[in-house]
Backbone as XML, in Angstrom:
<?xml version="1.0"?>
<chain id="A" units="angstrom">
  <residue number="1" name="UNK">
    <atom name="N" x="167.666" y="134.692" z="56.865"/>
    <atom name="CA" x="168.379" y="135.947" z="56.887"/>
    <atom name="C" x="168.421" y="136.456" z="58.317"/>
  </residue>
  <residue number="2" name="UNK">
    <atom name="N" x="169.341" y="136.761" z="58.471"/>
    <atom name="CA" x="169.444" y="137.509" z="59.875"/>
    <atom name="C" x="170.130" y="139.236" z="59.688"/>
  </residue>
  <residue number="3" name="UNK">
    <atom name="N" x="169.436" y="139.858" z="60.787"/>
    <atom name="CA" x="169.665" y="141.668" z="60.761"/>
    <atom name="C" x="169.491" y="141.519" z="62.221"/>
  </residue>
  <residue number="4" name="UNK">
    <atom name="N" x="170.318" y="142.868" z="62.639"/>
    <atom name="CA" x="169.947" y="143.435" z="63.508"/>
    <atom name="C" x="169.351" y="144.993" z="63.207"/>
  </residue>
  <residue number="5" name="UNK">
    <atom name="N" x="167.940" y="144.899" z="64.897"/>
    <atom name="CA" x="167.861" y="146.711" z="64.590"/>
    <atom name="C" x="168.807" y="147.646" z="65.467"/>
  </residue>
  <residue number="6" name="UNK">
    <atom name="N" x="167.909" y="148.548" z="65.079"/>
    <atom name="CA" x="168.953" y="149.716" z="65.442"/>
    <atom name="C" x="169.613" y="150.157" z="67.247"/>
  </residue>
  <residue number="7" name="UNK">
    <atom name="N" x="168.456" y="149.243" z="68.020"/>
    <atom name="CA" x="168.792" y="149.359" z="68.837"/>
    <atom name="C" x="170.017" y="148.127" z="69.738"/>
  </residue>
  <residue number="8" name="UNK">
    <atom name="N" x="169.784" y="146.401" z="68.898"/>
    <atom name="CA" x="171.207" y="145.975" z="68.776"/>
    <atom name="C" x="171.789" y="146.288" z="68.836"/>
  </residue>
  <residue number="9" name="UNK">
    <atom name="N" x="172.462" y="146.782" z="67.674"/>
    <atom name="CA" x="173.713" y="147.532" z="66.766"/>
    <atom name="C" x="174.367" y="148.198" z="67.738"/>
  </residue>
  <residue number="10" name="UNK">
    <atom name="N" x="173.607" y="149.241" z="68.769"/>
    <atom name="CA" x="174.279" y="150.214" z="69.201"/>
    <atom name="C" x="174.492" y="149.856" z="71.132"/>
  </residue>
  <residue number="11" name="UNK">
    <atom name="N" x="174.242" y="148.807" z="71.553"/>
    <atom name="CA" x="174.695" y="148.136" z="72.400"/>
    <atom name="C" x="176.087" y="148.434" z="72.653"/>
  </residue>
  <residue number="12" name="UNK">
    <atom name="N" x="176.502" y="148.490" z="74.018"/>
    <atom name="CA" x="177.854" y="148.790" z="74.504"/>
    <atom name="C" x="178.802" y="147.024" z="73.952"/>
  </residue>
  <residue number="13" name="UNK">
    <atom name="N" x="179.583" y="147.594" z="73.103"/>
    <atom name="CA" x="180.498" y="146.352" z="72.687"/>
    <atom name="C" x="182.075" y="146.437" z="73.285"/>
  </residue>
  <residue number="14" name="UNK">
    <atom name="N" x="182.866" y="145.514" z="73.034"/>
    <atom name="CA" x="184.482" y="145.658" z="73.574"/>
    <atom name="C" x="184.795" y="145.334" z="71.967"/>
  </residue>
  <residue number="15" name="UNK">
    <atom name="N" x="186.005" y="145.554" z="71.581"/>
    <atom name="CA" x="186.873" y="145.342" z="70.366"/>
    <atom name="C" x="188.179" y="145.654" z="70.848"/>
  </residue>
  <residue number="16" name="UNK">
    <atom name="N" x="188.761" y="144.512" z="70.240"/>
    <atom name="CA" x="190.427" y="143.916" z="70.618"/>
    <atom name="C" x="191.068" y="144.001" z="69.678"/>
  </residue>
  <residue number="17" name="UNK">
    <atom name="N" x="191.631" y="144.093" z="69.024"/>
    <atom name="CA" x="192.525" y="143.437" z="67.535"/>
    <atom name="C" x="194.065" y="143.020" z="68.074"/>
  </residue>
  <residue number="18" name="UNK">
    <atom name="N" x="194.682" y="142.154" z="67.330"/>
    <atom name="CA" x="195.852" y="141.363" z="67.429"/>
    <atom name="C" x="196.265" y="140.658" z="66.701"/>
  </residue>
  <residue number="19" name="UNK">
    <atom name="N" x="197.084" y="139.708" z="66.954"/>
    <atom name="CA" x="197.659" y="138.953" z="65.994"/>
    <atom name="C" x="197.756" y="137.160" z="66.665"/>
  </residue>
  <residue number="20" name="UNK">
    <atom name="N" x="197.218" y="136.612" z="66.081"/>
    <atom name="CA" x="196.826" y="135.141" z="66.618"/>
    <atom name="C" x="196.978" y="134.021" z="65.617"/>
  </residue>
  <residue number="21" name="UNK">
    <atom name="N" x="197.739" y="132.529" z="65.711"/>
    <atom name="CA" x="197.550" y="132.144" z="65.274"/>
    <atom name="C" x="196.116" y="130.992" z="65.121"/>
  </residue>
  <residue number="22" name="UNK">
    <atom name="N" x="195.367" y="130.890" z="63.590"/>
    <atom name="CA" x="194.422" y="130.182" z="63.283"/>
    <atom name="C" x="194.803" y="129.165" z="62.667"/>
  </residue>
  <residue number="23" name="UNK">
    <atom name="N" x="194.635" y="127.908" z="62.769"/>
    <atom name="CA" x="195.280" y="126.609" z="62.147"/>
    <atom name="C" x="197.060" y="126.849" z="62.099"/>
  </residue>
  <residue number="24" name="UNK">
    <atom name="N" x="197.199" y="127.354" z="62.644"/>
    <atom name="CA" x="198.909" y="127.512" z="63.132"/>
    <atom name="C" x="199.507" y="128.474" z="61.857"/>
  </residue>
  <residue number="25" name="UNK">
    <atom name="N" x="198.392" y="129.580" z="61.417"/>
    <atom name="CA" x="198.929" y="130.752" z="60.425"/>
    <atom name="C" x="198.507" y="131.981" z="61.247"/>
  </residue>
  <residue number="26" name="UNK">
    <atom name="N" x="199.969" y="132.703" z="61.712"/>
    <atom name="CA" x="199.358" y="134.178" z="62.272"/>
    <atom name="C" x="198.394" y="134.994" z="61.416"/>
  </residue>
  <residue number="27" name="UNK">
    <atom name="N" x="198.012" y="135.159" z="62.161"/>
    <atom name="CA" x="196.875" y="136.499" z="60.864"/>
    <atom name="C" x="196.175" y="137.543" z="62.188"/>
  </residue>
  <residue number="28" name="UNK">
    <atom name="N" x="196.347" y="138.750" z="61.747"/>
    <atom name="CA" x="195.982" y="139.790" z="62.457"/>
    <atom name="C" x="194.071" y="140.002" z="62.462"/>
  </residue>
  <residue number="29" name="UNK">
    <atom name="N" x="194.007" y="139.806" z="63.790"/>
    <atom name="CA" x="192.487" y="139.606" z="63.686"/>
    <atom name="C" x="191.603" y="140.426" z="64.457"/>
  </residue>
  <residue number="30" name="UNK">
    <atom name="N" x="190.432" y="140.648" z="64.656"/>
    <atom name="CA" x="189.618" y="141.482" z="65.178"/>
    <atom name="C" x="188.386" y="140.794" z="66.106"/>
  </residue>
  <residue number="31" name="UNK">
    <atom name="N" x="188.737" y="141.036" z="67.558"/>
    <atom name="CA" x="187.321" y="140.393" z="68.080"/>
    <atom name="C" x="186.430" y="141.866" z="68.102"/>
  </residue>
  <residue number="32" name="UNK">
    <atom name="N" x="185.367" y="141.413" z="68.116"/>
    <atom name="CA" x="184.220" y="142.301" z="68.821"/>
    <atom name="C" x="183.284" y="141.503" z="69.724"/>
  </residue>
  <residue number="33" name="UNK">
    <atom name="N" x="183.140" y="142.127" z="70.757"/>
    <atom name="CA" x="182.166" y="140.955" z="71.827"/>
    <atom name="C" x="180.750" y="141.272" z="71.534"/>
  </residue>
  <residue number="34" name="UNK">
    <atom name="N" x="179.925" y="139.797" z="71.712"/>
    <atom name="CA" x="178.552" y="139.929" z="71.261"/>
    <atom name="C" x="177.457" y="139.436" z="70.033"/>
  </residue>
  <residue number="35" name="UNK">
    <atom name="N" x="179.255" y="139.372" z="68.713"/>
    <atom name="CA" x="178.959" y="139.358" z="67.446"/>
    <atom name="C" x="178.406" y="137.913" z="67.328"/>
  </residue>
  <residue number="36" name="UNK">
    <atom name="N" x="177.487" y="137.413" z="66.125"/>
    <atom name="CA" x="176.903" y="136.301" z="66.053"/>
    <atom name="C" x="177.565" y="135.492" z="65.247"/>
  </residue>
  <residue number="37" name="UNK">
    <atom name="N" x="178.314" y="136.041" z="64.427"/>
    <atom name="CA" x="179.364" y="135.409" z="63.167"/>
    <atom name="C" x="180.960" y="136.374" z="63.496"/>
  </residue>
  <residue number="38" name="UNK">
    <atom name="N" x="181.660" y="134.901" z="62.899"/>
    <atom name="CA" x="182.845" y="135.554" z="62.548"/>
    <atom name="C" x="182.952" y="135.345" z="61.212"/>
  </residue>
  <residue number="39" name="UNK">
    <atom name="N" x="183.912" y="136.026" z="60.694"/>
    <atom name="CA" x="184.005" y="136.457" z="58.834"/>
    <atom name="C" x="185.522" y="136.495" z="58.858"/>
  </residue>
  <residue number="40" name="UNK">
    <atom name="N" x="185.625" y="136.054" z="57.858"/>
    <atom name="CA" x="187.090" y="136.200" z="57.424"/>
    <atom name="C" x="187.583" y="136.539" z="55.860"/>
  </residue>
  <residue number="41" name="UNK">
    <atom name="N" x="188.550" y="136.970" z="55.570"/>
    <atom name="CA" x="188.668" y="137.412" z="54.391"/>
    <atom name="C" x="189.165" y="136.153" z="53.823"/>
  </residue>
  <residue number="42" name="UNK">
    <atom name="N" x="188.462" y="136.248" z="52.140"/>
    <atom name="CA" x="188.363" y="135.088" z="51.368"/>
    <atom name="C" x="190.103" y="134.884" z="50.947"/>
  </residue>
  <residue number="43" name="UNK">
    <atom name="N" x="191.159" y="135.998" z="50.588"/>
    <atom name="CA" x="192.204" y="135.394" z="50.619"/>
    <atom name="C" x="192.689" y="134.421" z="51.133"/>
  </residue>
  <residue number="44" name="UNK">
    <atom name="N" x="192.518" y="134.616" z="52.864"/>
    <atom name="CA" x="193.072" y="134.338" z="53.916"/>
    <atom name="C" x="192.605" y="133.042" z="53.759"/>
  </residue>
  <residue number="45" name="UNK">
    <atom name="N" x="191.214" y="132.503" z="53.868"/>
    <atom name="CA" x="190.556" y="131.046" z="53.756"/>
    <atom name="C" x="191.547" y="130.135" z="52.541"/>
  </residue>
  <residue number="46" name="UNK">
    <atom name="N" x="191.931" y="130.491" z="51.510"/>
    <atom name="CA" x="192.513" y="129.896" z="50.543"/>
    <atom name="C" x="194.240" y="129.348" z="51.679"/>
  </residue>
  <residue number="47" name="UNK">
    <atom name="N" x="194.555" y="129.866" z="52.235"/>
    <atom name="CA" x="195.720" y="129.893" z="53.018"/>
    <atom name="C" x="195.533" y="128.741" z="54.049"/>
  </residue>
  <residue number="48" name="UNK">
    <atom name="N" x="194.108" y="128.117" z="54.704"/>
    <atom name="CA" x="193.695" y="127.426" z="55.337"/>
    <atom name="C" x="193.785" y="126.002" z="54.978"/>
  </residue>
  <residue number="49" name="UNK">
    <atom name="N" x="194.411" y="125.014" z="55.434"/>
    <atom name="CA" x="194.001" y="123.326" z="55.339"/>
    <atom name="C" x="192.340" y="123.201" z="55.663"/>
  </residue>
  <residue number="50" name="UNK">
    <atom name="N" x="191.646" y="123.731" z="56.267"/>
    <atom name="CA" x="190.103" y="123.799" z="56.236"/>
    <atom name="C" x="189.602" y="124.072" z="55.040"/>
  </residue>
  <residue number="51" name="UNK">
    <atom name="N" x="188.768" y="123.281" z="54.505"/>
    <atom name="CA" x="188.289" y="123.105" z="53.139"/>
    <atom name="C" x="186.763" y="123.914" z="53.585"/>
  </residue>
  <residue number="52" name="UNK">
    <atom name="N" x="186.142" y="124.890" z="52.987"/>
    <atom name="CA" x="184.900" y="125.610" z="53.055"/>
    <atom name="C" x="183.743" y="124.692" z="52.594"/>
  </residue>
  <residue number="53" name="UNK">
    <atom name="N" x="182.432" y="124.503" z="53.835"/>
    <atom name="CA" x="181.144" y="123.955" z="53.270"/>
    <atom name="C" x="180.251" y="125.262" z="53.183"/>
  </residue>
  <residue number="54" name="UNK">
    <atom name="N" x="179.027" y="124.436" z="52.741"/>
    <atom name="CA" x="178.231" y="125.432" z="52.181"/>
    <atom name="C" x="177.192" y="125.458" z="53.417"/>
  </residue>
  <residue number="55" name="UNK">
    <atom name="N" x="176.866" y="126.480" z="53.564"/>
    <atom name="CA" x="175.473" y="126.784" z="54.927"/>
    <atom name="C" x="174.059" y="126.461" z="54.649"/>
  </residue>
  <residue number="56" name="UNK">
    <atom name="N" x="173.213" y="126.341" z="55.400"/>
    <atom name="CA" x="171.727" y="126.281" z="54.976"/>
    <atom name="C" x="171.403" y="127.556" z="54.603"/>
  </residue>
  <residue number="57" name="UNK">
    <atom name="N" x="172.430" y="128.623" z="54.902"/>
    <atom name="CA" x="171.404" y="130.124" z="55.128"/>
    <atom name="C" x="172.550" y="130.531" z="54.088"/>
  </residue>
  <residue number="58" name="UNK">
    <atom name="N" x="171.968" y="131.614" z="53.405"/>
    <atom name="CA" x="172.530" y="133.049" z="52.626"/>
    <atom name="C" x="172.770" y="134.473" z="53.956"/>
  </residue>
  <residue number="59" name="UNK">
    <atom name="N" x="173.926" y="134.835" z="54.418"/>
    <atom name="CA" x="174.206" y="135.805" z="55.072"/>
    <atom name="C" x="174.342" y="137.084" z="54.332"/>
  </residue>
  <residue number="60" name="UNK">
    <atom name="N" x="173.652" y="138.253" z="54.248"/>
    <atom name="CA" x="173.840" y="139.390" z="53.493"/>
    <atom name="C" x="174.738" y="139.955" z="54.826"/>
  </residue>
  <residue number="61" name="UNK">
    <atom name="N" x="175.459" y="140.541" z="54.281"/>
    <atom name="CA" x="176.451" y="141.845" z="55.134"/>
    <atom name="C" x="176.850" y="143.008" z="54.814"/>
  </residue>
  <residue number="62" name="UNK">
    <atom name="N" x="176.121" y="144.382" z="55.625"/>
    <atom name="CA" x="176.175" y="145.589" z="55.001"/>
    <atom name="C" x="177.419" y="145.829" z="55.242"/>
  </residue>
  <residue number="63" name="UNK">
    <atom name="N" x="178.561" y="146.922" z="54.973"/>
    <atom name="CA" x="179.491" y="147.553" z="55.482"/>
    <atom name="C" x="178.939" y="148.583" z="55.802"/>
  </residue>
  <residue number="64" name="UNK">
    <atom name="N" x="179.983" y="149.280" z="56.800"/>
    <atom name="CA" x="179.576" y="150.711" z="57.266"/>
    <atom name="C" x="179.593" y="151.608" z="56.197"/>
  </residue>
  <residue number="65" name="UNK">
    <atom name="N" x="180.579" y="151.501" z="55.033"/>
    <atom name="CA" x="180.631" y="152.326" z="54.112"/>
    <atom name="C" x="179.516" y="152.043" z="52.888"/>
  </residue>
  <residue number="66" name="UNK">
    <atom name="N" x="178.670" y="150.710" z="53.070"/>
    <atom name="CA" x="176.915" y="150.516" z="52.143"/>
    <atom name="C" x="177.418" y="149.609" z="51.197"/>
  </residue>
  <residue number="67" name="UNK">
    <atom name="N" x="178.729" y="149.270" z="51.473"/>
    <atom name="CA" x="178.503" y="148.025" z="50.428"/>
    <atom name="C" x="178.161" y="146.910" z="50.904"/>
  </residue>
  <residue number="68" name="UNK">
    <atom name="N" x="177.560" y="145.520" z="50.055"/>
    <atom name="CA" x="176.801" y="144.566" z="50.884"/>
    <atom name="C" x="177.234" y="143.210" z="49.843"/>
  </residue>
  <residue number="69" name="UNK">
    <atom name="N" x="177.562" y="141.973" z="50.493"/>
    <atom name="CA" x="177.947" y="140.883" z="50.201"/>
    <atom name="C" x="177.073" y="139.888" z="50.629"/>
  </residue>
  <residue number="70" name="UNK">
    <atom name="N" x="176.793" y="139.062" z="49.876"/>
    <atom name="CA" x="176.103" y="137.908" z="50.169"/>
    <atom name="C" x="177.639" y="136.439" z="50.530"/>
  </residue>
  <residue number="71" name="UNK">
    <atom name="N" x="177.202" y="135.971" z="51.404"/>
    <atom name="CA" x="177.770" y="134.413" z="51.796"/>
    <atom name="C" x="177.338" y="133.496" z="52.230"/>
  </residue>
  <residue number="72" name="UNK">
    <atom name="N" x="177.476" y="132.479" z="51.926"/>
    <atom name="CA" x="177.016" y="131.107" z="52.624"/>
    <atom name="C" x="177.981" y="130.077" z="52.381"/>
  </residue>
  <residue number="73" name="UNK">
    <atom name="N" x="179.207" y="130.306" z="52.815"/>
    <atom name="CA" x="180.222" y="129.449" z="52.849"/>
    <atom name="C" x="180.936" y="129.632" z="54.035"/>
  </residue>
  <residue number="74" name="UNK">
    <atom name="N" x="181.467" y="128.738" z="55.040"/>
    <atom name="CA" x="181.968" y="128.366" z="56.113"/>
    <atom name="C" x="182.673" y="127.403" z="56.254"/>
  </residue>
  <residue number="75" name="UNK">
    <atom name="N" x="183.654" y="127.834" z="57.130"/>
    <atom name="CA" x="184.790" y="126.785" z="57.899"/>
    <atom name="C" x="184.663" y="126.402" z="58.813"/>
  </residue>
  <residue number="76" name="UNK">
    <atom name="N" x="184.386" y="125.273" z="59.289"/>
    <atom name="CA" x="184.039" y="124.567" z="60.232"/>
    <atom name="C" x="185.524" y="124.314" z="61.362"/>
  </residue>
  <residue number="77" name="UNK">
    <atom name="N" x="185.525" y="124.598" z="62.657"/>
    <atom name="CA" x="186.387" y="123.701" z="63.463"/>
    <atom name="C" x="187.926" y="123.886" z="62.909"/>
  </residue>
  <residue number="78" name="UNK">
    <atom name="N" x="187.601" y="125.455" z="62.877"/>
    <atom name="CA" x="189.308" y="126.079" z="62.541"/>
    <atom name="C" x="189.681" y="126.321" z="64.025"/>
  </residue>
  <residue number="79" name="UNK">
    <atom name="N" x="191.108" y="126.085" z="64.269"/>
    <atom name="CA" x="192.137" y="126.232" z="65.816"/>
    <atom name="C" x="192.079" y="127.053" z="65.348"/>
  </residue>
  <residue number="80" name="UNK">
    <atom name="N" x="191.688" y="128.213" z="66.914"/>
    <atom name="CA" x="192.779" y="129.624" z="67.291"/>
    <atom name="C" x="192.970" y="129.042" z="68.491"/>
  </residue>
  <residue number="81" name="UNK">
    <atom name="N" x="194.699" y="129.788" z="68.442"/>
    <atom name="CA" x="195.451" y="129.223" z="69.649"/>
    <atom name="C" x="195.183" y="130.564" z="70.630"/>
  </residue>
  <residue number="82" name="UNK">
    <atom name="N" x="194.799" y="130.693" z="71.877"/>
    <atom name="CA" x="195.030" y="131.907" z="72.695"/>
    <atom name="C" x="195.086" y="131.184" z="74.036"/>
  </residue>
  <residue number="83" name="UNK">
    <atom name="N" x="196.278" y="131.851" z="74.979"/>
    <atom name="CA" x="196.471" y="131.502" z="76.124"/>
    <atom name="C" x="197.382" y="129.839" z="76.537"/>
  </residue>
  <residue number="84" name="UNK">
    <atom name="N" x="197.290" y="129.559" z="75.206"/>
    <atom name="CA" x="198.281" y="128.333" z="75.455"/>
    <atom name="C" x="196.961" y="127.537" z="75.166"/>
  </residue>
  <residue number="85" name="UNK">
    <atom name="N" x="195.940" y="127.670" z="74.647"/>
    <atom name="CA" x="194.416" y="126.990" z="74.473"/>
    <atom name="C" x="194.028" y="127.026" z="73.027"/>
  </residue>
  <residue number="86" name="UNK">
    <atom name="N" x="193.769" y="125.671" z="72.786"/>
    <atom name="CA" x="192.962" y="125.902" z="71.162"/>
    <atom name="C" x="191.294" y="125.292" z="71.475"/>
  </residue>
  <residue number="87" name="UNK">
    <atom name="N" x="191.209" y="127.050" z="70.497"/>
    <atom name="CA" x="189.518" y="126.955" z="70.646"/>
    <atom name="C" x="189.352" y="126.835" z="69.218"/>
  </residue>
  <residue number="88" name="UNK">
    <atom name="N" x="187.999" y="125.930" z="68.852"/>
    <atom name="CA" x="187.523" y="125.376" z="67.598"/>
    <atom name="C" x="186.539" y="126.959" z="67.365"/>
  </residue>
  <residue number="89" name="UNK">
    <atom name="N" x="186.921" y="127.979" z="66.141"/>
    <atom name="CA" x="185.643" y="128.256" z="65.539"/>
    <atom name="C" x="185.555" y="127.850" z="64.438"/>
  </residue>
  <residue number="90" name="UNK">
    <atom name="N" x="184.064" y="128.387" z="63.632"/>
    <atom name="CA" x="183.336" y="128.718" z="62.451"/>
    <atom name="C" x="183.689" y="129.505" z="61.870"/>
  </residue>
  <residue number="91" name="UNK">
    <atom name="N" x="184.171" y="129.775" z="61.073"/>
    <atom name="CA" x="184.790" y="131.351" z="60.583"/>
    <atom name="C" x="183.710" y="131.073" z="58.612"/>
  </residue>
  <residue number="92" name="UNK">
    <atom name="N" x="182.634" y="131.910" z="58.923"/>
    <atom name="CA" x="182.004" y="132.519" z="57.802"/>
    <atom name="C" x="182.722" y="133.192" z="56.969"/>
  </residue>
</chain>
């Protein structure tokens, strides 16, 4: 399991949002700098030629608004294209 405390959390961050394509499907996305995972919404994964494995770990994730999800499923070595560059992530 991984958490952060309170003094993490509140670290000076940057946040971007845009629109990028991932495996060559635009989808409007959100960086935040710093973060240890990226997450993606489970619709969106169904939309993916990347087939989801399963993790060693269970990820709990609070929302700001207290609701909390458990995951341990990941996409391995999904393209985002930025700058004329494809970078391989993980998208949890």
């Amino acid at each position: 399991m991984f958490s952060l405390e309170g003094e993490e959390a509140e670290g000076p961050t940057v946040t971007v949002s845009g629109t990028l394509p991932i495996d060559h499907l635009y989808t409007h996305v959100l960086f935040q700098s710093g973060v240890m995972h990226s997450f993606v919404n489970p619709v969106f994964t169904k939309k993916l030629a990347s087939r989801p494995d399963e993790m060693d770990v269970q990820l709990y994730v609070t929302t700001p608004l207290g609701s909390t999800y458990c995951n341990d499923v990941i996409l391995r070595n999904c393209a985002i294209q930025l700058e004329g560059r494809d970078l391989l992530v993980n998208l949890v």
